[in-house]
N, C-alpha and C positions, 0 to 999 in steps of 0.2 A: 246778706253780705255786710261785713262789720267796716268800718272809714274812721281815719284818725283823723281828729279837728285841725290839726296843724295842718297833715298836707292838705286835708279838705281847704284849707283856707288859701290857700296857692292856686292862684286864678291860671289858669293852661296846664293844669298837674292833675290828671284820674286817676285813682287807682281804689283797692280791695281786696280784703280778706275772707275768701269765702271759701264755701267747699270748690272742689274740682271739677263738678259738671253744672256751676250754678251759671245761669240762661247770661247773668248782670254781668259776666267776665267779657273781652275784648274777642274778638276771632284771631287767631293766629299767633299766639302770645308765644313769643322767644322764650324757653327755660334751658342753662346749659344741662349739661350731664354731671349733677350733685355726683361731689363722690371726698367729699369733709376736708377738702383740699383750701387754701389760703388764697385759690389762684381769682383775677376780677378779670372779663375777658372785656373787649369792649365789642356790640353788637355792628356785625357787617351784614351789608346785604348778600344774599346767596347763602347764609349761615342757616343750616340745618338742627333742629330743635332737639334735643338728648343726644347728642352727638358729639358736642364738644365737653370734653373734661374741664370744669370750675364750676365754682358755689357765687359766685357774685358775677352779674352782668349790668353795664356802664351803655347809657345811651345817651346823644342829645336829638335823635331823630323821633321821628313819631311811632317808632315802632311798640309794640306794648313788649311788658318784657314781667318776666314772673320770676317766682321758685316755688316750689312744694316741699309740704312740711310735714311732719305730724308726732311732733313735741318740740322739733328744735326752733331758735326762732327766726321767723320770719323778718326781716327788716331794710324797711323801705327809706331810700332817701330821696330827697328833691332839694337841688338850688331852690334858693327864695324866688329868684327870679324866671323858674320854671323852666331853665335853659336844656339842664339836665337833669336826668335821674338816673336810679339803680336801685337791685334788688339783690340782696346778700341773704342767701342760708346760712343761718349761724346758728349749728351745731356747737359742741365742746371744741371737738376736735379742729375744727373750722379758727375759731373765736383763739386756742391756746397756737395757733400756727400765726398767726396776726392779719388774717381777713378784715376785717375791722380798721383797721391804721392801713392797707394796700387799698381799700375804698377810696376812703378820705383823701389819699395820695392820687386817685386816679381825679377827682371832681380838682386836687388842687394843680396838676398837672393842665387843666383845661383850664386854669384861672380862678377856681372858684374854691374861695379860703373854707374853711371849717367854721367859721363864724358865719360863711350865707350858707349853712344847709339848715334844713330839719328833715328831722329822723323820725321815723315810726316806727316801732316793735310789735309785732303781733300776737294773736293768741299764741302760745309756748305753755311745757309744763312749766310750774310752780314749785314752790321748794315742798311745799307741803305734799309732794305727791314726788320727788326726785332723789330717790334713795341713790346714794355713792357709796364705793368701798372707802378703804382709810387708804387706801392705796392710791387710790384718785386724789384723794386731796394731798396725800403725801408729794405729788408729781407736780400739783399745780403750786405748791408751796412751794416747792424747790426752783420751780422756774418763773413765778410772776408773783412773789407774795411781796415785790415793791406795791403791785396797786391796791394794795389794804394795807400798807404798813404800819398807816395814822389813822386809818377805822375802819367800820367793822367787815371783816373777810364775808364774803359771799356764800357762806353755807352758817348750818348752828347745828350741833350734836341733838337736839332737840323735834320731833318732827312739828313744824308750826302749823297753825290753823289756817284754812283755806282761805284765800283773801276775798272770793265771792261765796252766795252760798252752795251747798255742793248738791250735785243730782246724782252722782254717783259716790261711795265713799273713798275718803284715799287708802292707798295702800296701807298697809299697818309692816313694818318694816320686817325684811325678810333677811337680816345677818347681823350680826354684830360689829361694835366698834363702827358706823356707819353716819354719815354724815346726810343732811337734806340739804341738797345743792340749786341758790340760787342764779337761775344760768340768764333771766333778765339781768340781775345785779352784775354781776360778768361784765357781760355785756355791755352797762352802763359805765364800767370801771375802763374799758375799754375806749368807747366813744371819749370820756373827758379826757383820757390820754392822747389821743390822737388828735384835744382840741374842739370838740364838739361840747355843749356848754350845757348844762341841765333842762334850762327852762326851752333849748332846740331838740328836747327831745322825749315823747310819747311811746310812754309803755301800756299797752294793754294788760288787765286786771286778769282779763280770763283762763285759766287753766286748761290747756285741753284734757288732759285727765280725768278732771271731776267736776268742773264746771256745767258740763252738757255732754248726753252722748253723741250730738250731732257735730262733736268737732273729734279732728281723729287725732289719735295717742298710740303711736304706738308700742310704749310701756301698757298702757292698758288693755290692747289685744295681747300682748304676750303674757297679762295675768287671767285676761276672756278668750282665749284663742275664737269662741265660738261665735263672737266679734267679727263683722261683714271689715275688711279695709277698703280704707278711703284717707284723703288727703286732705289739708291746706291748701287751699291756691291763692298767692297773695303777688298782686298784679299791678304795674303801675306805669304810666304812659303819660305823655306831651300830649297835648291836642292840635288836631294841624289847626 
């Protein structure tokens, strides 16, 4: 199980990025019903787990509370002051609907400004391994290319080298005119918008594509079909 030093360092805050049946997870952990929607629910008692429709879940109880992943990213928030937390899937689709800015709005809705959070990003593909159409970026250019306007856009025409070293190779690009799309960078273009501030926020280096077979991709079962699936489970709870 992998932990980010920031919220590690938030004294009443657990939480983790592991696989899906690892022993170190919470019992009973709340995940809504992923389905790359914008929507943040906030956790009630009686709520039933894949049940409800959203990619973000808001708590200040002790309940533990997840998402599962397996390339998009994962990303954990905690008040400083350990009041609250949440756990956002952010996918493309998720991140370009504005999940990301309806988080933020929920922690500040309960009092709690954008300058007391930190944020943690979890293992996610990497641009070195996230081939895009021109059509992809043609859509995101058109609707959010204010947040790179003054530097540099979140993809490069170029495939880049893997930021750890790789256990598996990355793809080698299957279309032309195609882009390598950073979807942590996204993300972070995202977070500042909404107010959240660089040094409150923790990206993981890891790749799940090429980093290690033990983290699941699923870009890369759809290039190994013969690839066992499995998940992310990235989990985070109050302590009573």
């Amino acid at each position: 199980m992998q932990q980010a030093n920031n919220l590690g360092a938030i004294a009443g805050v657990d939480h983790g990025f592991c696989a899906i049946n690892d022993p170190g997870r919470p019992d009973e952990v709340f995940i809504c019903k992923q389905v790359h929607s914008a929507s943040v629910i906030e956790w009630q008692p009686g709520q039933v787990a894949n049940t409800i429709e959203a990619d973000a879940v808001f708590t200040h109880t002790h309940q533990p509370i997840a998402v599962i992943t397996a390339d998009c990213l994962p990303i954990l928030f905690a008040s400083k002051d350990a009041q609250q937390v949440a756990a956002v899937h952010g996918g493309w689709k998720g991140l370009q609907r504005g999940i990301i800015a309806n988080a933020v709005q929920r922690f500040a809705a309960a009092g709690i400004a954008a300058d007391q959070l930190q944020v943690a990003i979890g293992p996610s593909i990497k641009p070195c391994c996230y081939e895009v159409s021109e059509g992809f970026i043609a859509q995101l250019q058109a609707e959010q290319r204010h947040l790179w306007q003054h530097r540099q856009a979140p993809w490069s025409s170029v495939q880049p080298a893997p930021r750890q070293t790789p256990e598996i190779a990355p793809p080698a690009a299957r279309q032309g005119d195609s882009a390598w799309f950073d979807l942590s960078r996204y993300a972070l273009m995202l977070l500042q918008a909404a107010g959240v501030k660089r040094e409150q926020i923790e990206v993981s280096e890891v790749c799940t594509y090429c980093t290690s077979p033990t983290f699941a991709s699923y870009r890369r079962r759809t290039h190994h079909p013969e690839e066992a699936k499995t998940l992310i489970y990235s989990w985070i709870a109050r302590r009573p």
